[in-house]
C-alpha positions as CSV (number, residue, x, y, z in Angstrom):
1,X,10.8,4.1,-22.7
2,X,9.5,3.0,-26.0
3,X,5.4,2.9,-26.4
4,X,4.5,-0.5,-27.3
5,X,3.1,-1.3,-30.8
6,X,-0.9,0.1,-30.8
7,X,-3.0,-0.9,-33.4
8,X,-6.6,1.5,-33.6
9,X,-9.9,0.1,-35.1
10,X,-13.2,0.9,-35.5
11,X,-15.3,-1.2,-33.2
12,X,-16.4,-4.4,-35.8
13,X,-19.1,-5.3,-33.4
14,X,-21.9,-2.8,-31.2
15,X,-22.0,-5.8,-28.4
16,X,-18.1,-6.2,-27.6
17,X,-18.3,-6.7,-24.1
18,X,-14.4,-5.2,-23.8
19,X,-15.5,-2.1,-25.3
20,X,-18.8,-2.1,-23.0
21,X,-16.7,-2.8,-20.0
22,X,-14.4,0.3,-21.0
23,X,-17.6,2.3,-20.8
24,X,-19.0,0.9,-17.4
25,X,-15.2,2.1,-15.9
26,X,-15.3,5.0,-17.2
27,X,-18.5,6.2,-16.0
28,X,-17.7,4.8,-13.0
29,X,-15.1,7.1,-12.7
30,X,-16.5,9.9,-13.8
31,X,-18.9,10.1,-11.0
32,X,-16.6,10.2,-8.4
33,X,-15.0,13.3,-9.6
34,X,-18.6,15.1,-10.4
35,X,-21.5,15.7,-7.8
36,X,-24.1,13.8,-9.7
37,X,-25.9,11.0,-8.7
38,X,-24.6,7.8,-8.3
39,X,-25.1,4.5,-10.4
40,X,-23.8,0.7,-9.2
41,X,-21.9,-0.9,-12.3
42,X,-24.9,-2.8,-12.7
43,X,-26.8,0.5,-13.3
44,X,-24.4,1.3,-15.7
45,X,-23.8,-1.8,-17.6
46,X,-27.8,-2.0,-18.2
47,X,-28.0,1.1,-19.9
48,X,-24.6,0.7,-21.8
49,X,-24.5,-0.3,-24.9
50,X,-24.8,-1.8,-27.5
51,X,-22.6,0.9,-30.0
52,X,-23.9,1.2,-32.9
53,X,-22.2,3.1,-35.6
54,X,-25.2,4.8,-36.1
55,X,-27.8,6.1,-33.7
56,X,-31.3,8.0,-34.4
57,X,-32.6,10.9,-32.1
58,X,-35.5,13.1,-32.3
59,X,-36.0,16.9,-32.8
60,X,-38.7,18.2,-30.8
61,X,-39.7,21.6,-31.3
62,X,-41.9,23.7,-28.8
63,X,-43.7,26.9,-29.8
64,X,-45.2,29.3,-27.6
65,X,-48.2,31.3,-29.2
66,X,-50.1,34.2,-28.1
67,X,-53.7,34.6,-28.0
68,X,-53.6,35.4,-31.7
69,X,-51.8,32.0,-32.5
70,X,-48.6,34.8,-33.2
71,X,-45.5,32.5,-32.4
72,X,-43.3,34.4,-29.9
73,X,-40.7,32.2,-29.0
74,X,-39.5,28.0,-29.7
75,X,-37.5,25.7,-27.8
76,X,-36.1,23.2,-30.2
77,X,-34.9,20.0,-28.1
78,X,-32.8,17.4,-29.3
79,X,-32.5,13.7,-28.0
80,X,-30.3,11.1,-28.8
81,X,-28.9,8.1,-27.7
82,X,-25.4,7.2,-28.4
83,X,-25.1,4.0,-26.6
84,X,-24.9,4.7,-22.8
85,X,-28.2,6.4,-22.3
86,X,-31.0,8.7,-23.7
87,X,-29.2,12.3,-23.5
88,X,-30.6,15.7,-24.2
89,X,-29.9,18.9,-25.3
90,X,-32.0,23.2,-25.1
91,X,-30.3,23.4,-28.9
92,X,-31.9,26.6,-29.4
93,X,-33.9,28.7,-27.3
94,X,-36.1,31.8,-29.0
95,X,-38.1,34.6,-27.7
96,X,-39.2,37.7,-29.7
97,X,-37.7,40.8,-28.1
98,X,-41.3,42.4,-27.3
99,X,-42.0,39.1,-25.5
100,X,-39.3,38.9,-23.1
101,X,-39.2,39.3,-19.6
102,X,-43.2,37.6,-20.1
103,X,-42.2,34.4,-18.8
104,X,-42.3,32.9,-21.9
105,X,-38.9,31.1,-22.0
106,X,-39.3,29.9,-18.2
107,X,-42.9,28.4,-20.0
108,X,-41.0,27.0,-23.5
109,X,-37.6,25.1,-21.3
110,X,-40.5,24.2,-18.5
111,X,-42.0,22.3,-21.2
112,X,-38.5,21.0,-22.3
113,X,-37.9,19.5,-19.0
114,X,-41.2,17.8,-18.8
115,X,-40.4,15.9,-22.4
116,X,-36.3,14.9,-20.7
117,X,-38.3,13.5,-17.7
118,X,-40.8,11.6,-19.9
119,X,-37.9,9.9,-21.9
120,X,-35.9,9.0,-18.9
121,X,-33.3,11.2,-20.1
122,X,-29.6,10.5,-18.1
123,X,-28.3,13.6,-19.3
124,X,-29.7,16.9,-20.7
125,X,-26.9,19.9,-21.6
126,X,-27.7,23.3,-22.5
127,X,-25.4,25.8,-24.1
128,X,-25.5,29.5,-23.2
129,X,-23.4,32.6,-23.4
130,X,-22.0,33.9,-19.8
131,X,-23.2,37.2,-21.0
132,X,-26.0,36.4,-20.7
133,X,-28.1,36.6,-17.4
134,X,-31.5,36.0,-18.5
135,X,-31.5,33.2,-20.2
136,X,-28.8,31.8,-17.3
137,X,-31.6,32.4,-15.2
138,X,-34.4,30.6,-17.0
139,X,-31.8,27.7,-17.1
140,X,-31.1,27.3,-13.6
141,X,-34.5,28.2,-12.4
142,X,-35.2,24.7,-14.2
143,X,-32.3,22.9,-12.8
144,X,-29.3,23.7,-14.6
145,X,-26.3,24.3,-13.3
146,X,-22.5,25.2,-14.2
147,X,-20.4,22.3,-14.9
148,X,-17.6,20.9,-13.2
149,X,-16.4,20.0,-17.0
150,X,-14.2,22.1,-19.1
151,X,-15.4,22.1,-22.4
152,X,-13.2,22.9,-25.1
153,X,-14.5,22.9,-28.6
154,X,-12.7,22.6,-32.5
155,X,-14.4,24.7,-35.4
156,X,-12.7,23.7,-39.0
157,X,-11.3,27.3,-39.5
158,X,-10.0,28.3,-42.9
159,X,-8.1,31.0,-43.5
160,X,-5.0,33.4,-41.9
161,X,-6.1,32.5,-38.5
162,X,-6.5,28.7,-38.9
163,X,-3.4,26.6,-37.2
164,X,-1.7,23.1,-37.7
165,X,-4.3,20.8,-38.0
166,X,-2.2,19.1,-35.2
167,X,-1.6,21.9,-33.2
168,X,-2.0,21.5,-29.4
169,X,-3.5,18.1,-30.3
170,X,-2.0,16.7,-26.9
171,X,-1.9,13.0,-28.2
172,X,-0.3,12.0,-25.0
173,X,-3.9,12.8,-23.1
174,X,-5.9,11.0,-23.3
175,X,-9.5,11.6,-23.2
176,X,-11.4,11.7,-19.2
177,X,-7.3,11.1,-18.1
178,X,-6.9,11.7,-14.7
């Protein structure tokens, strides 16, 4: 069966109620397949929108000092809203080697949460290696937990090693597809 014609755009205005509507469904969706609390489409739809092409956020840095105003260790926190929400991200996390095990990052990502509750954050991610167990542990000590969500990332590789910019592009999927 033969796809019928498609035409896509970049969205002309940040209000289109279509495109907002789209957004509403989808997270309406989404949170039936994730244990997360639940919003009502009217929940949604207020925070939704409009989409601007362009969106500010903030970079908030926290520094943990000894007694000797030394720096030992920084959370650097970024937030952002794209247009459904004020989301958050532990962008880096930092402690000098003799510090560790001090308590110092449970202090720094304590102080992180405190800022994503203050801004009403909807969404806050963090990004760790599964190798390591410490700073898992800070994490979920404050909250965080595995997702249900596979993430799957694209780095602009050069090279031997770098494939078809196509490749494995899976153009039939769509994106949050069931």
């Amino acid at each position: 069966m033969a796809s019928p014609p498609l035409r896509i755009e970049t969205l002309q205005r940040p209000d289109d109620a279509e495109a907002l509507a789209l957004l509403v469904e989808l997270g309406l969706e989404d949170q039936e397949r994730y244990d997360h609390p639940r919003e009502t489409r009217e929940e949604l739809a207020a925070r939704t929108g409009p989409l601007e092409p362009h969106f500010q956020g903030d970079n908030v840095v926290f520094v943990a000092r000894d007694e000797k105003d030394h720096a030992l260790g920084l959370c650097w926190c970024v937030l952002f809203d794209p247009g459904n929400g004020l989301e958050g991200e532990v962008a880096e996390l930092y402690v000098e080697p003799p510090a560790r095990g001090a308590g110092v990052a449970t202090a720094l990502v304590g102080e992180a949460m405190r800022l994503f509750r203050d801004r009403e954050a909807t969404f806050v991610t963090v990004w760790t290696r599964p190798d390591n167990p410490q700073a898992l542990a800070v994490y979920r000590r404050h909250g965080f937990q595995p997702t249900e969500q596979t993430v799957l990332t694209w780095l602009p590789l050069t090279g031997p090693d770098a494939g078809p910019a196509d490749a494995g592009s899976g153009r039939d999927a769509d994106n949050h597809a069931p």
